[in-house]
LOLO-589304 format. One record per atom (N, C-alpha, C, O): x, y, z; atom name. Coordinates in nm, 3 decimals. Layout:
<pts>
PT      c1      c2      c3 atome
PT       X       Y       Z    CA
...
</pts>
This chain:
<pts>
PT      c1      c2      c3 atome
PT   0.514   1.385   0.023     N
PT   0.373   1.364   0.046    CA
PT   0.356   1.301   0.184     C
PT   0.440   1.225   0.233     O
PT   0.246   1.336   0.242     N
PT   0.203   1.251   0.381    CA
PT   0.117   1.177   0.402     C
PT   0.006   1.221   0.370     O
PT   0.118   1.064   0.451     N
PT   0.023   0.941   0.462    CA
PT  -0.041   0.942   0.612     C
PT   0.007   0.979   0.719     O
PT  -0.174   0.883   0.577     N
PT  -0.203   0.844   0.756    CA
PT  -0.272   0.682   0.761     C
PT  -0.305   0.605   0.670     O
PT  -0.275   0.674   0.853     N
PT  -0.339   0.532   0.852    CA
PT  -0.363   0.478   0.993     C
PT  -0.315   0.524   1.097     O
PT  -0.446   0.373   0.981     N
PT  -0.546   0.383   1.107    CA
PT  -0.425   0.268   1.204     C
PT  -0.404   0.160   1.149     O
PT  -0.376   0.284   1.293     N
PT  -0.264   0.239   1.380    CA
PT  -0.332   0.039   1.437     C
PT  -0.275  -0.068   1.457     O
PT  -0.436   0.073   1.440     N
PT  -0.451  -0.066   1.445    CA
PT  -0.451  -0.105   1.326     C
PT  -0.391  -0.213   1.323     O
PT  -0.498  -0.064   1.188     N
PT  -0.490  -0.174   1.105    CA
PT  -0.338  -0.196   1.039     C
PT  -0.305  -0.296   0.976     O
PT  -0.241  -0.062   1.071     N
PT  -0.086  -0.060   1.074    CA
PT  -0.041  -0.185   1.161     C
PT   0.054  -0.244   1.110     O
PT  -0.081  -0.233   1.270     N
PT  -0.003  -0.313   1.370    CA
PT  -0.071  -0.485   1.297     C
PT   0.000  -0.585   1.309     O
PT  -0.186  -0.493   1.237     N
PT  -0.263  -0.580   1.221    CA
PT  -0.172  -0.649   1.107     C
PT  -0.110  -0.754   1.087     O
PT  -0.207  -0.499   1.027     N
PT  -0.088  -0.559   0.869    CA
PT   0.101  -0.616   0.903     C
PT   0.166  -0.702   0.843     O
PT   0.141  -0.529   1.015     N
PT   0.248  -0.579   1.001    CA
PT   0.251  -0.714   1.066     C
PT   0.337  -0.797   1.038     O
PT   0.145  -0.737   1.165     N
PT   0.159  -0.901   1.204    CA
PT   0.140  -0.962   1.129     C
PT   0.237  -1.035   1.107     O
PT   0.005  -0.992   1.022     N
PT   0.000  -1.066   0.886    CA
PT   0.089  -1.101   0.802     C
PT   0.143  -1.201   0.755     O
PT   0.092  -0.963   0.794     N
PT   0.203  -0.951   0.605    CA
PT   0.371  -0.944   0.671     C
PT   0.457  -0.989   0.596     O
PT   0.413  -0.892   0.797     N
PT   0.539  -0.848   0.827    CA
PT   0.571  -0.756   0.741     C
PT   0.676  -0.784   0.683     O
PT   0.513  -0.634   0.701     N
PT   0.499  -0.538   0.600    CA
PT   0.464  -0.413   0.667     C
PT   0.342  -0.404   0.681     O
PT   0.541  -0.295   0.719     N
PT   0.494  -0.180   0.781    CA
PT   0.479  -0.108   0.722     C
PT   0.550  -0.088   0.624     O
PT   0.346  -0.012   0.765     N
PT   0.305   0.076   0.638    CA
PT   0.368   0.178   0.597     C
PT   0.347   0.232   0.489     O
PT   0.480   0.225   0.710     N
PT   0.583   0.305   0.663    CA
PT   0.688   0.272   0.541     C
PT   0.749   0.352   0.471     O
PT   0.690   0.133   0.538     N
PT   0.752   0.103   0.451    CA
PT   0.682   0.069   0.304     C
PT   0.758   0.070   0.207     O
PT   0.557   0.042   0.283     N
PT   0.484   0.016   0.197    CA
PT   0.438   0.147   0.134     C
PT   0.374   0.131   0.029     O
PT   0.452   0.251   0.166     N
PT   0.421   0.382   0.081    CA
PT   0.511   0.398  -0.014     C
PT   0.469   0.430  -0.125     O
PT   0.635   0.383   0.003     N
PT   0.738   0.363  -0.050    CA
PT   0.706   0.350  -0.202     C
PT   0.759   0.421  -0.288     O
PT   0.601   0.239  -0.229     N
PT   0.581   0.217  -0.347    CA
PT   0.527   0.304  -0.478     C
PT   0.527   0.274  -0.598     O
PT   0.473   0.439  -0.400     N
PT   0.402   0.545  -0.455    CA
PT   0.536   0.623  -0.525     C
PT   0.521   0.690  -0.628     O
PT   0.640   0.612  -0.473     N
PT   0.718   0.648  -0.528    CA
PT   0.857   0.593  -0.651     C
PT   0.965   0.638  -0.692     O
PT   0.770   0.470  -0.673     N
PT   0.804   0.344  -0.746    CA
PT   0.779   0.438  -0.941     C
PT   0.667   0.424  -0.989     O
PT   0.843   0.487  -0.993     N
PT   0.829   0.511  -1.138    CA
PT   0.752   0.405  -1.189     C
PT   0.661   0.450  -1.259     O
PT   0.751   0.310  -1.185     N
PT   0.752   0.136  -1.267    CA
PT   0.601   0.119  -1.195     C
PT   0.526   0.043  -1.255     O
PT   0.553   0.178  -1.084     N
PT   0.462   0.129  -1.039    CA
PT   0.294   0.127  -1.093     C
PT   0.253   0.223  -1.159     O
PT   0.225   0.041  -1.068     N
PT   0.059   0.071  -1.142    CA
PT  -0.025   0.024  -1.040     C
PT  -0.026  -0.066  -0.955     O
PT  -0.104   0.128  -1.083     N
PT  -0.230   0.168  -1.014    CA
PT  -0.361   0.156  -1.116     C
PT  -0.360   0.206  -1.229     O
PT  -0.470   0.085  -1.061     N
PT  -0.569   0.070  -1.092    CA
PT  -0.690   0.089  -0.963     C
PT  -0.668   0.080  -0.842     O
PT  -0.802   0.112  -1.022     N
PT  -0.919   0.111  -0.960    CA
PT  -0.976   0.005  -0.936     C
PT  -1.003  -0.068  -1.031     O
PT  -1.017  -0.042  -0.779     N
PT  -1.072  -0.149  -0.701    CA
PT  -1.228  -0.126  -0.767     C
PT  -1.305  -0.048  -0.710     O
PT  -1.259  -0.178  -0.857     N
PT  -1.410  -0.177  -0.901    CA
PT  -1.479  -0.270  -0.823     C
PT  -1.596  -0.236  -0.814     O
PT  -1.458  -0.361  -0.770     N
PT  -1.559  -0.460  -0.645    CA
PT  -1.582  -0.360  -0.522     C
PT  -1.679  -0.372  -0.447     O
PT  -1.525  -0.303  -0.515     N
PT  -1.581  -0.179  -0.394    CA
PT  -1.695  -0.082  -0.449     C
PT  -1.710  -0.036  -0.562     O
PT  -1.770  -0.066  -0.330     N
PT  -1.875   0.030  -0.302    CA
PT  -1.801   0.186  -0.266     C
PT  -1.859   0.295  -0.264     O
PT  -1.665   0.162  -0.242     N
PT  -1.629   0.295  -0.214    CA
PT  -1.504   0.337  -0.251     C
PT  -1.426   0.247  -0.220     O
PT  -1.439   0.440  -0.308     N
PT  -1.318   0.458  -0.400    CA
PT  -1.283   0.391  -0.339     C
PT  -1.329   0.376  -0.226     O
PT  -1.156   0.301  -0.402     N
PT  -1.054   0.225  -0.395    CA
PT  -0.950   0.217  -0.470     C
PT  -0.982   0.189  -0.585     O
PT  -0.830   0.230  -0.453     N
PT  -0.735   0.140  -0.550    CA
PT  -0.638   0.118  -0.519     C
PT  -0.584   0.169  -0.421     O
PT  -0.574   0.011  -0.617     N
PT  -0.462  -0.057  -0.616    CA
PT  -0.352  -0.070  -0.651     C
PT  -0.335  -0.150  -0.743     O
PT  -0.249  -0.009  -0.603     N
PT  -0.128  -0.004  -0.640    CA
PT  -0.006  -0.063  -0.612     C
PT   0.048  -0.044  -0.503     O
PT   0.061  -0.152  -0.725     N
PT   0.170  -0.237  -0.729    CA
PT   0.322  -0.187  -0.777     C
PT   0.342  -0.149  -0.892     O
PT   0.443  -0.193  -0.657     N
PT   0.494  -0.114  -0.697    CA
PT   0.625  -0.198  -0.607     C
PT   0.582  -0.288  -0.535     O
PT   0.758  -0.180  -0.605     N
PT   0.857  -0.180  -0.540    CA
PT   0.883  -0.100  -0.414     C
PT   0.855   0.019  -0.421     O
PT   0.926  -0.140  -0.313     N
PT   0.977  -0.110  -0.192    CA
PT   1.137  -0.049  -0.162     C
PT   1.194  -0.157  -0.145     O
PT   1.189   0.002  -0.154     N
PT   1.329   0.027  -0.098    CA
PT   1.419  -0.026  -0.133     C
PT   1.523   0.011  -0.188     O
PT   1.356  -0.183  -0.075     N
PT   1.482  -0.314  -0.101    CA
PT   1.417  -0.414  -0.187     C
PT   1.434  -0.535  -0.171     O
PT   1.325  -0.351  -0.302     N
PT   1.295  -0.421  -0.398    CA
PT   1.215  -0.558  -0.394     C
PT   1.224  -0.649  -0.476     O
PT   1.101  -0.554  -0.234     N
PT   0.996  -0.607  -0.260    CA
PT   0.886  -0.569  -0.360     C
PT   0.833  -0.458  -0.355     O
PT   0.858  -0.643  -0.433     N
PT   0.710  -0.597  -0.503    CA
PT   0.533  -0.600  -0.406     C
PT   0.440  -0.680  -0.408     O
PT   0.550  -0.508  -0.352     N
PT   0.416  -0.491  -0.241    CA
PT   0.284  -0.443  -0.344     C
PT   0.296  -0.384  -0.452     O
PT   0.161  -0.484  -0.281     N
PT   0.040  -0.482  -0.306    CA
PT  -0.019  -0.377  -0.170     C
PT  -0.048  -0.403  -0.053     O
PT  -0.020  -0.231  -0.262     N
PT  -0.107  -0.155  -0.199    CA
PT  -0.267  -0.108  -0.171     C
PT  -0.282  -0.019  -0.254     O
PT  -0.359  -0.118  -0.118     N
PT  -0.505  -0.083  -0.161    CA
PT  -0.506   0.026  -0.053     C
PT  -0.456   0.025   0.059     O
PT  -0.561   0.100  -0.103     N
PT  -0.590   0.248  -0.034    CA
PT  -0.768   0.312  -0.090     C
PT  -0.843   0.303  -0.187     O
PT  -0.764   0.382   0.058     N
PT  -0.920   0.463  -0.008    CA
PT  -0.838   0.598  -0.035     C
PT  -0.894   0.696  -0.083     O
</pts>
């Protein structure tokens, strides 16, 4: 599958979190992982919690 994402908020997140979004997709491919719907949003959202590579547990939100 292919991801895109907006390069400043890629450089923003990895200064915050130290978390690159190349590496945080990762989690979509997490079996174990869950996903729910961001209902406080006005616009699809959701949230998906899942393992990383090297077995961080990352917090994804995506439109």
């Amino acid at each position: 599958m292919e991801y895109e994402w907006d390069a400043r908020k890629a450089r923003t997140n990895l200064r915050d979190h130290r978390i690159d979004f190349a590496d945080a997709v990762i989690v979509f491919e997490d079996d174990a992982a869950i996903t729910v719907v961001d209902e406080s949003s006005e616009e699809e959202r959701f949230v998906t919690m899942g393992a990383d590579q090297i077995g961080r547990v990352l917090v994804v939100v995506y439109t």
